[in-house]
C-alpha positions as CSV (number, residue, x, y, z in Angstrom):
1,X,19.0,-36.0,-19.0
2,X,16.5,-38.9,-18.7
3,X,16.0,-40.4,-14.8
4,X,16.2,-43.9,-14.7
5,X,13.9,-44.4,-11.8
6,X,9.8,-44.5,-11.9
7,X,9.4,-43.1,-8.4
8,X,6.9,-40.1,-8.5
9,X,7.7,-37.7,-5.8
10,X,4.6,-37.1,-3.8
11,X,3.6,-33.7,-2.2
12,X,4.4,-33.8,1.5
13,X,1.4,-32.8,3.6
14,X,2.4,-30.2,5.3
15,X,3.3,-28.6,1.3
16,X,-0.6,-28.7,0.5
17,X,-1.1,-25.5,-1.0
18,X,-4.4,-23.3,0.3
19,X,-4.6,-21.2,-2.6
20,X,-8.1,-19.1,-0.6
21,X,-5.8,-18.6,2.7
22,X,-2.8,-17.4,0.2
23,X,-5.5,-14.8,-1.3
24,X,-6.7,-14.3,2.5
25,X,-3.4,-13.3,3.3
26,X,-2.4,-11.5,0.6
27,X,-5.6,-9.3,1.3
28,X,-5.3,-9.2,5.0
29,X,-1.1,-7.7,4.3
30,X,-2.5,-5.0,2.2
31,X,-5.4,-3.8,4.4
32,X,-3.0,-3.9,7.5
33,X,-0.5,-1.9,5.8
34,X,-3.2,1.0,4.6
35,X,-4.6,0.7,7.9
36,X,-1.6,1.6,9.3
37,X,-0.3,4.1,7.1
38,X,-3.5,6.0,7.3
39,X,-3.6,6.2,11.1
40,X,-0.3,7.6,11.0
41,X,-1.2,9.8,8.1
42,X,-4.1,11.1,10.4
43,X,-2.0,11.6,13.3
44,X,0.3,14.0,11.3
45,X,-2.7,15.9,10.5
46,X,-3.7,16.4,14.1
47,X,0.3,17.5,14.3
48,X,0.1,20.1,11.3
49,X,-0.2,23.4,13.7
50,X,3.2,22.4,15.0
51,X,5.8,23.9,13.9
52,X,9.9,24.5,14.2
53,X,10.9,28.2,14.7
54,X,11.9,28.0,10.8
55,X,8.4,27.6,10.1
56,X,9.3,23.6,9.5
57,X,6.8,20.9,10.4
58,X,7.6,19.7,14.0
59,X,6.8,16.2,13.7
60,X,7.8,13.8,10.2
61,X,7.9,10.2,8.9
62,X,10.8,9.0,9.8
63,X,10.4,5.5,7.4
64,X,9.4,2.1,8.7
65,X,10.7,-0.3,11.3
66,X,11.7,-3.8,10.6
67,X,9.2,-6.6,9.4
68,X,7.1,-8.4,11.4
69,X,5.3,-11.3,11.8
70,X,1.7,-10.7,13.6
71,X,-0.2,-14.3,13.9
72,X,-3.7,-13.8,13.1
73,X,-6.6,-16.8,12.5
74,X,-5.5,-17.0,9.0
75,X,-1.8,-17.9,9.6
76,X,0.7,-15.3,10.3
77,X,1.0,-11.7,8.4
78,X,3.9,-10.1,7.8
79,X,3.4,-5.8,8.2
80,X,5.9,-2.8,9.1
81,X,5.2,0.1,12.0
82,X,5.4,3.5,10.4
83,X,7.6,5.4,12.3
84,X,7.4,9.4,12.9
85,X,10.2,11.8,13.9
86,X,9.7,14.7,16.4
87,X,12.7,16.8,15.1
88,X,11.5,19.5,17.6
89,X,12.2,17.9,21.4
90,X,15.2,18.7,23.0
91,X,16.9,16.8,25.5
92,X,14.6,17.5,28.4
93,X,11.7,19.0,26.5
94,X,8.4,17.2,25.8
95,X,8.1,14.6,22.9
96,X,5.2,13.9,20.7
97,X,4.8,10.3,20.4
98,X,2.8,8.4,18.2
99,X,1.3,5.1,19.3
100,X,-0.5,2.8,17.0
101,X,-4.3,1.8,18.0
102,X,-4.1,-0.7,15.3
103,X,-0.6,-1.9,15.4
104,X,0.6,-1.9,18.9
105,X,4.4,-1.6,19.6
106,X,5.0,-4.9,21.0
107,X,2.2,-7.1,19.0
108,X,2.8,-10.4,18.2
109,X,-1.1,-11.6,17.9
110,X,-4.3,-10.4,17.0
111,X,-6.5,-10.4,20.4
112,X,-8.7,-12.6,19.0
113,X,-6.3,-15.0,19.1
114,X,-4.7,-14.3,22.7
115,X,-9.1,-15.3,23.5
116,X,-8.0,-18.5,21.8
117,X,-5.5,-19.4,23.5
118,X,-6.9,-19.8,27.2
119,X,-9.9,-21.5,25.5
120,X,-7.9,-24.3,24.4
121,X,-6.3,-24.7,28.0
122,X,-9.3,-24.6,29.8
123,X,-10.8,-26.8,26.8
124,X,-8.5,-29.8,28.1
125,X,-5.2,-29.4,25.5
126,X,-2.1,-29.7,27.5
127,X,0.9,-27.3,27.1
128,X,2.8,-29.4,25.1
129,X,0.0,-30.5,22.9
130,X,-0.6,-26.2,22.1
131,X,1.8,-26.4,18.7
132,X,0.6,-29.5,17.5
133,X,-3.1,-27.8,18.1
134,X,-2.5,-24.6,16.7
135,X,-0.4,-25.8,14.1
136,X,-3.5,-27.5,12.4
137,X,-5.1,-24.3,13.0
138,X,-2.5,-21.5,11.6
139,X,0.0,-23.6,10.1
140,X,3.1,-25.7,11.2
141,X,5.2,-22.5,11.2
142,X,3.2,-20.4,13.3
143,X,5.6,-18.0,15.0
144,X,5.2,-16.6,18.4
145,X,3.2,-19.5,19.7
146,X,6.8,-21.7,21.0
147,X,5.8,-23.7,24.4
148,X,7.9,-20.8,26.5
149,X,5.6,-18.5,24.3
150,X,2.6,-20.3,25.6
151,X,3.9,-21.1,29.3
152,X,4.5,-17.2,29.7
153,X,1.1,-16.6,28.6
154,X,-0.2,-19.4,31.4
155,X,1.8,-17.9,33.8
156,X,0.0,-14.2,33.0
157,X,-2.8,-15.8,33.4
158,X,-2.5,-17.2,36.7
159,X,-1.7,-14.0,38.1
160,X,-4.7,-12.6,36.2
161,X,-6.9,-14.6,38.2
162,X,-4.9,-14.4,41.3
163,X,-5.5,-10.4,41.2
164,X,-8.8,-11.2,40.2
165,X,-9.6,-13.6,43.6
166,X,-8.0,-10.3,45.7
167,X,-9.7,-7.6,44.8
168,X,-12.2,-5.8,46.9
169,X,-15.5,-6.7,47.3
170,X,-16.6,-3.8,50.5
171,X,-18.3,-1.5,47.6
172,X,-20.3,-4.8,45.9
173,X,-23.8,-5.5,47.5
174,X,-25.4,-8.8,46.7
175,X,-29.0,-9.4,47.5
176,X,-28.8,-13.1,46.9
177,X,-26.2,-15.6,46.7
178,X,-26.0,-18.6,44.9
179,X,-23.4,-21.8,45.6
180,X,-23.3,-24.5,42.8
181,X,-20.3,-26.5,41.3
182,X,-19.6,-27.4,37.8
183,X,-18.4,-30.7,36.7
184,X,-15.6,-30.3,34.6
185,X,-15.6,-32.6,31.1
186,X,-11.6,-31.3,30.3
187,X,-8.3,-31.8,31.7
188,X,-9.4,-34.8,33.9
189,X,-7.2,-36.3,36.3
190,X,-7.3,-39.9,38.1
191,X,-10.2,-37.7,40.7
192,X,-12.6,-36.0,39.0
193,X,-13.2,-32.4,39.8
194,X,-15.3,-29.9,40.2
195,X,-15.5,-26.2,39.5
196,X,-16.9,-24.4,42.9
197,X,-18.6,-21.2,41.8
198,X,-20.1,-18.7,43.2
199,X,-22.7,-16.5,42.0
200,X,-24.3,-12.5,43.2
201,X,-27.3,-11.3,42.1
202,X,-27.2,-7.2,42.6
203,X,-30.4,-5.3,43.8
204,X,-31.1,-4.0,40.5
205,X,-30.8,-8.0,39.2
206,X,-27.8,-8.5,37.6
207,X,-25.7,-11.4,38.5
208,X,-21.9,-11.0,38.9
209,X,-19.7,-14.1,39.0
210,X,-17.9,-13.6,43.0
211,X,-15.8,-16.2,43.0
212,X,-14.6,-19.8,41.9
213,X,-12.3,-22.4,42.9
214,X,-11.2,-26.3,41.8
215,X,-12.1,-28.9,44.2
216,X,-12.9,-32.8,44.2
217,X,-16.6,-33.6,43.6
């Protein structure tokens, strides 16, 4: 059947194909997934001297759990936590457990990219402009980087640094001091502000950051 019409569909833009990031990808799923597969393989090899009363090994593969979706800085990859069985714990008795170095439990991003995120906040890109930024960095379907993804992350943040403002400084000795504030070129508002930092500098010579707080320059 012949089209009567002339009009050439063009390629939307967020269809651009990347055919190095696809390669990237591709490599980056298959090295995750021997990574993981030999860390578990190792573990079971640590396990070998246990053993059942039958003379069984204690502690088996027990398949894979569901795919997942870890966002890394070359767009998300999908990969599967190998999962071991301890066929020797009873109800109350102690179970060996295997946790991943490499592919944590809960993991949704690659550290790296948890550094990134703060960066950009601090860098001057609002919560709601996070998707749009990321987006263009990792895609337009970047998972686990919603706004109440990133908000929860802002919130852990804060009470990072709210800790971090608490904690004790009786043991720390300073031999110098040094007061200075930083003008800040991001996330301006109508008054301009300033970062209020202060710096130690230890007997031996190394300088600590003590403290820092926003105020109006």
């Amino acid at each position: 059947m012949t089209s009567d019409t002339t009009v050439v569909a063009l390629r939307q833009p967020e269809a651009v194909d990347d055919p190095l990031t696809a390669v990237l990808r591709s490599g980056a799923r298959r090295l995750l997934a021997q990574a993981v597969e030999a860390e578990a393989e190792a573990f079971l090899a640590e396990m070998r001297g246990q053993r059942l009363p039958d003379g069984r090994e204690r502690l088996v593969r027990h398949g894979h759990g569901p795919e997942r979706l870890v966002q890394t800085g070359i767009g998300p990859v999908p990969v599967r936590r190998v999962k071991l069985r301890d066929r020797g714990a009873g109800p109350e008795g102690e179970r060996i457990r295997f946790a991943s170095n490499i592919l944590p439990r809960w993991a949704r991003r690659t550290p790296s990219l948890d550094a990134l995120l703060p960066i950009l906040y601090l860098r001057g890109v609002s919560m709601g402009d996070f998707q749009e930024a990321l987006g263009a960095l990792l895609g337009r379907d970047a998972p686990n980087l919603s706004p109440a993804a990133i908000a929860r992350l802002r919130d852990s943040w804060q009470a990072d640094h709210a800790r971090w403002q608490r904690r004790d400084l009786a043991v720390r000795h300073y031999a110098y001091l040094w007061a200075d504030g930083i003008y800040l070129q991001a996330r301006m508002e109508p008054q301009a502000e300033c970062m209020l930092v202060l710096i130690g500098a230890t007997p031996e010579g190394k300088k600590e950051l003590v403290g820092f707080q926003v105020g109006v320059r």
